[in-house]
C-alpha positions, 0 to 999 in steps of 0.5 A, a space after each residue: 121115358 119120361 116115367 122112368 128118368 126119376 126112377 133112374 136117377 133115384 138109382 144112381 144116387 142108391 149107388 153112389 150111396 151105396 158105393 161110399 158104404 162098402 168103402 172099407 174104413 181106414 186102415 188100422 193103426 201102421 196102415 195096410 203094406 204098399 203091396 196092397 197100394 192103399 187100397 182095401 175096398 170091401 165089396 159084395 159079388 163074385 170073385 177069385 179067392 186064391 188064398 190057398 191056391 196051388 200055381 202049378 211050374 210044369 217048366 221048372 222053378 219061377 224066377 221072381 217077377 215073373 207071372 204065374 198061373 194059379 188055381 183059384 176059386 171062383 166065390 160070390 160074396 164079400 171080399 176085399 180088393 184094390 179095386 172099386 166096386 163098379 169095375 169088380 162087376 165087370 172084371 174077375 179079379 183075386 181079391 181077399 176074404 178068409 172064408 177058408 180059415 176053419 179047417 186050415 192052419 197057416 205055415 210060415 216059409 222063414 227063407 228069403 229064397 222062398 218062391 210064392 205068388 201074389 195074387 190080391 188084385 190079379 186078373 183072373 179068367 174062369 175055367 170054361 170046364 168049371 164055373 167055380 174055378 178061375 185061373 188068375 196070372 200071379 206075379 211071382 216074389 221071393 221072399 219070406 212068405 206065409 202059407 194057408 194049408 188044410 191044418 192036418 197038413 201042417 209041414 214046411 213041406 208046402 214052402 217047396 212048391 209055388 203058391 199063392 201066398 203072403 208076406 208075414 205083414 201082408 198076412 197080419 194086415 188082411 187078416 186083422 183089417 178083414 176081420 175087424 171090417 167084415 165080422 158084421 158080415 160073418 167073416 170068420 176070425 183068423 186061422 191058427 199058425 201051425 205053430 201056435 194057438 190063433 191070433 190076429 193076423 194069423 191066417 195066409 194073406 189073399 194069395 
């Protein structure tokens, strides 16, 4: 026991270093939406990426504030999350990355009626019948909101069903903020609008 301690103590002093590393840096200037409650910590390893995930209403529409289940991918990589790194080992967790932006486009929902779900931070169990899959419990919102879809899907027909999805500032703020932190880890730029021509923060938030 005596051999091993050094050895022990060398590795947790290479995770608290390590642990300060993937802290992301502060937020750009105007600082991240509340929604993201001033976390937007980048970490490696498996996660739920709800960015273009469906959440089926079998019963009929949601009303806001209520949860929602959503059909996520279950990813291992890098992500941004409200959570530290420790506990997204040990719990499966929505969080962001835009690994999906090539081949998709982003529609926008302008009606404040517009019903969608907000995953970044939920609780997400895997499919026992998939291990790539995750279902995670999205509250929903009403509101103006910003869709990912596959870019020869480009109609405003995909505001009529509940997704996971994003505010425009939501939207904005993960895409800039995950580009400009994890491009050195091949985070790819944002996604076009369907619209117009790609820009920063054009891609769907973490839904």
């Amino acid at each position: 026991m005596r051999k091993l301690l050094p050895c022990g103590l060398a590795l947790a002093c290479l995770v608290a270093v390590t642990a300060v590393a993937l802290a992301a840096p502060p937020p750009p200037s105007g600082g991240a939406p509340p929604t993201f409650g001033g976390h937007a910590v980048f970490c490696p390893g498996k996660y739920a990426l709800c960015i273009k995930a469906y959440c089926p209403t079998p019963n009929g529409p949601p009303t806001a504030g209520q949860k929602i289940n959503c059909e996520c991918d279950i990813i291992d990589g890098w992500s941004m999350g409200p959570d530290p790194c420790s506990d997204r080992l040990k719990n499966l967790i929505s969080t962001y990355s835009n690994l999906y932006n090539p081949g998709h486009k982003t529609v926008s929902c302008p009606s404040t009626t517009t019903l969608w779900a907000w995953c970044y931070g939920a609780p997400c169990t895997p499919d026992p019948n998939n291990p790539q899959k995750a279902v995670c419990s999205c509250p929903v919102v009403q509101s103006a909101a910003v869709i990912l879809v596959p870019e020869n899907e480009c109609t405003t027909a995909a505001c009529n069903k509940v997704w996971s999805a994003a505010t425009p500032g939501e939207s904005k703020f993960a895409n800039d903020y995950f580009f400009k932190v994890g491009k050195e880890k091949g985070a790819n730029p944002p996604a076009a609008s369907c619209s117009g021509p790609a820009t920063q923060g054009g891609a769907g938030g973490e839904r």
